[in-house]
C-alpha positions, 0 to 999 in steps of 0.5 A, a space after each residue: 389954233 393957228 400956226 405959231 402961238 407966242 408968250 415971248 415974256 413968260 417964264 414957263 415950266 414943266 408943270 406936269 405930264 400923265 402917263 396914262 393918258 398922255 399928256 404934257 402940260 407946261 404952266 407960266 404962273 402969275 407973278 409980279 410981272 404977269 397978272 395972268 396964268 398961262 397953261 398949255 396942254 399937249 394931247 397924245 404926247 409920245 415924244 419930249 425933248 426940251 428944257 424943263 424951265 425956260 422963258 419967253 415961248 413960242 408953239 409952232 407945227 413943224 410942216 409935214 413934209 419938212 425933215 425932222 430937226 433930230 435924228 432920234 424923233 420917232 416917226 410921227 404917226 398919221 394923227 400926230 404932228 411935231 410941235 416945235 417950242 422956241 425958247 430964250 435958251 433954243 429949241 424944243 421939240 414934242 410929238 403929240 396929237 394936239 396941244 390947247 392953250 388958255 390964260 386965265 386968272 387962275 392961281 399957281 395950283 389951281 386945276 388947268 381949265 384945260 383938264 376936265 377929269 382932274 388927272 393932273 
């Protein structure tokens, strides 16, 4: 995935998080306004800080070498990166291994396409 990724006309949430495994997935479910399903899924997540429900979205990965935005971010081990979520209402932030998106034509509770074991 490049660098920065945008839905800016999305209604997101929090849809679930696995402790077990890690793993974070925010949803944009259908509606009247978008014929599609948005679902985003953070790997290896070990911090969270963000909105539960918010619109519009954009993923970008905070440079390495850039200072931490908040000064109760954990450090960010080797095979982590900071993912900065910007929002209508501000910012978020994640630490995780990796994050994938995909949007498809899936109903509300549906199983993501990003899950292949059924955990969330």
């Amino acid at each position: 995935m490049d660098n920065s990724t945008i839905w800016p006309d999305r209604q997101f949430q929090i849809w679930s998080y696995v402790v077990s495994h890690n793993q974070l997935l925010l949803r944009s479910p259908k509606s009247q306004r978008a014929i599609t399903r948005v679902d985003i899924l953070f790997k290896g997540v070990s911090f969270i800080h963000m909105e539960t429900g918010f619109s519009g979205l954009s993923v970008q990965v905070l440079d390495e070498k850039a200072q931490k935005p908040l000064p109760n971010i954990p450090d960010i081990l080797e095979d982590q990166k900071l993912f900065v979520l910007h929002t209508s209402s501000g910012l978020g932030y994640i630490v995780a291994a990796a994050y994938a998106a995909v949007e498809d034509d899936k109903e509300h509770y549906d199983a993501s396409a990003l899950i292949s074991d059924g955990h969330l």
